[in-house]
N, C-alpha and C positions, 0 to 999 in steps of 0.2 A: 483523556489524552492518549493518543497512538503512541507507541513503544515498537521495541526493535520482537518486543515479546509477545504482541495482539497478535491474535489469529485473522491471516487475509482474510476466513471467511467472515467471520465476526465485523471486518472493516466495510466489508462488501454489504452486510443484512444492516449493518448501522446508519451507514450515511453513504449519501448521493456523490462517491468520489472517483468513477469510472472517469470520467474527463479528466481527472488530476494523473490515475496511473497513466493512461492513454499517450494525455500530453508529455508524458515525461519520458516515453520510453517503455513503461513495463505493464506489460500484460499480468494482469491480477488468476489468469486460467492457464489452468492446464488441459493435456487432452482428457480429463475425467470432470473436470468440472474449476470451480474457484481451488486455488492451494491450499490443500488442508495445512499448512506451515504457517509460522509465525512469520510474520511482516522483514523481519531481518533476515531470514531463511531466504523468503522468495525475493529480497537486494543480491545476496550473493550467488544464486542462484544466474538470476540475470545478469550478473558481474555491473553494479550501479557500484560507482567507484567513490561517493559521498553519500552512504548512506546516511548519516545522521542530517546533513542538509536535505534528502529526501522528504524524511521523516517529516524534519522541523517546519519544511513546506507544506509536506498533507496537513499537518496538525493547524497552518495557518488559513488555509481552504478552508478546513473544516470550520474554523469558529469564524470564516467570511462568510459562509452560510446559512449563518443562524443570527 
C-alpha cells in the first residue's frame, strides 16, 4: 500500500502508474530525474489540495492492475 511516506521513486520502479500521476495533474520528475521525496513531499510540493484522496486513488489504480 502507497503512503504519504513511499518514495516517488520506489512508486515509479514498482508499478505502471505514470498515467495515474499524468492524469491527475502531477508530474512524478523533476529536472534531475523522478523525486527523490516521499509521495506526500512531492503532493505539497505541487500544491494537490486532497492529498489523502490522491493517495487513496493511486492505491485503487494500483490494485486495478493486478
Amino acid at each position: 500500500m502507497i503512503t504519504k511516506d513511499t518514495l516517488v521513486e520506489d512508486i515509479l520502479r514498482q508499478y505502471d502508474v505514470m498515467a495515474y500521476f499524468i492524469k491527475n495533474g502531477v508530474s512524478p520528475f523533476s529536472c534531475a530525474g523522478a523525486y527523490p521525496e516521499s509521495l506526500g513531499r512531492l503532493l505539497e510540493i505541487k500544491k494537490v489540495k486532497d492529498a489523502d484522496a490522491f493517495i487513496q486513488g493511486l492505491n485503487k489504480y494500483i490494485v486495478g492492475q493486478h
